[in-house]
C-alpha positions in Angstrom: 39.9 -8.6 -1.6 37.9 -6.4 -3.7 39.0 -3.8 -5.6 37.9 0.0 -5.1 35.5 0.2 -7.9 33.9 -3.2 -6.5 32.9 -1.5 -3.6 32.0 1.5 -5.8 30.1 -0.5 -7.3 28.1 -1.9 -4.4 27.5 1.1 -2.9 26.1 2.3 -6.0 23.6 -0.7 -6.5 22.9 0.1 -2.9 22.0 4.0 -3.4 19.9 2.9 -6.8 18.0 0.1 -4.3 17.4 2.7 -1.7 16.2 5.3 -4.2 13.7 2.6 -5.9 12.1 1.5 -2.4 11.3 5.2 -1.6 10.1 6.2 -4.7 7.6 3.0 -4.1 6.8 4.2 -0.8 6.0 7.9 -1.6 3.9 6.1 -4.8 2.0 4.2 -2.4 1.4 7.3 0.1 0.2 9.2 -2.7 -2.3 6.8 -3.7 -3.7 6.3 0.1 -3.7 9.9 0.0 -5.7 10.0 -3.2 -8.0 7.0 -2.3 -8.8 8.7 0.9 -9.9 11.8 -1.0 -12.2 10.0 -3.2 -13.6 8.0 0.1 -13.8 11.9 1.4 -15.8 12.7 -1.6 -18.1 10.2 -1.5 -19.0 10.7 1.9 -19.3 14.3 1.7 -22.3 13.5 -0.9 -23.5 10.4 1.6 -24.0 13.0 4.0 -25.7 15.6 1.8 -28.3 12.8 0.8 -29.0 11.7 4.1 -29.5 15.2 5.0 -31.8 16.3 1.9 -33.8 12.7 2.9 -34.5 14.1 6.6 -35.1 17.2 5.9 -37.0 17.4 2.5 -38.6 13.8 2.2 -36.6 13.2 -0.5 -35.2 9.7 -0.2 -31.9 8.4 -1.0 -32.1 5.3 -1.9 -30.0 3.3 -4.7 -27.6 6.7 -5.0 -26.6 5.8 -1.1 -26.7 2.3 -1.6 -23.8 3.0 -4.1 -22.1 5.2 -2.0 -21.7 3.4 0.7 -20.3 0.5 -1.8 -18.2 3.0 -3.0 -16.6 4.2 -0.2 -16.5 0.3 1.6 -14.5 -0.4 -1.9 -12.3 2.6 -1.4 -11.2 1.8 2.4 -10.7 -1.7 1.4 -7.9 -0.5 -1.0 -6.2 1.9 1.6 -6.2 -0.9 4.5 -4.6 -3.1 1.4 -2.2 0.1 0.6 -1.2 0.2 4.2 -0.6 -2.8 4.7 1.7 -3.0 1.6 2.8 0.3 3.1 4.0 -1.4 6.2 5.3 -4.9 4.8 8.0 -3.0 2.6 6.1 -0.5 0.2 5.2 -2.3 -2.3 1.9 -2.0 -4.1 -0.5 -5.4 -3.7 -1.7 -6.7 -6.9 1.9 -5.7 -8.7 3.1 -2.7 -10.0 0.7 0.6 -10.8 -2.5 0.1 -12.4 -5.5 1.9 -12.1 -7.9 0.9 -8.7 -11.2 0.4 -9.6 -13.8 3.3 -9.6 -10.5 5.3 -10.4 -10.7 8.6 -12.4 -12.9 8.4 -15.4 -14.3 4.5 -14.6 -18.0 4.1 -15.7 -19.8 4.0 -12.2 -20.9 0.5 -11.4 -24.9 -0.4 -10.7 
């Protein structure tokens, strides 16, 4: 039978388990949350050159082109978050790391 500080024990390693699996859930929340800002942001410009283009002739070009990339990229990494999200929290690819295109990346051509 085990004693009291056995099942102290394992309700400890049980509390410390829980706390870990949330703190990897709200990690992964905040980085949806952050991808999906950056996605926001690059759409936001999408749409400003598509309206300069119609309205002032002046065309968009490879700066949409790498928009678009951009933001494809972006929403491929939240349906992977989500999805990680929904199996259990954990982040795809292992533990932290910075996504591509992340905060002060070179832009790519």
């Amino acid at each position: 039978m085990p004693s009291f500080m056995d099942k102290v024990k394992q309700a400890a390693a049980g509390a410390a388990e829980a706390t870990k699996k949330g703190a990897a859930t709200a990690q992964t929340k905040a980085k949806i949350h952050g991808l999906r800002g950056k996605a926001d942001d690059a759409a936001q410009k999408l749409g400003y050159l598509v309206y300069r283009e119609r309205t002032g002739g002046e065309g968009a070009g490879a700066e949409a082109d790498e928009l678009i990339a951009q933001i494809t990229d972006l929403e491929k990494q939240i349906a992977e978050a989500e999805t990680a999200l929904a199996a259990g929290g954990e982040e795809p690819g292992g533990e932290g790391g910075e996504e591509p295109g992340g905060e002060g990346a070179a832009p790519s051509e």
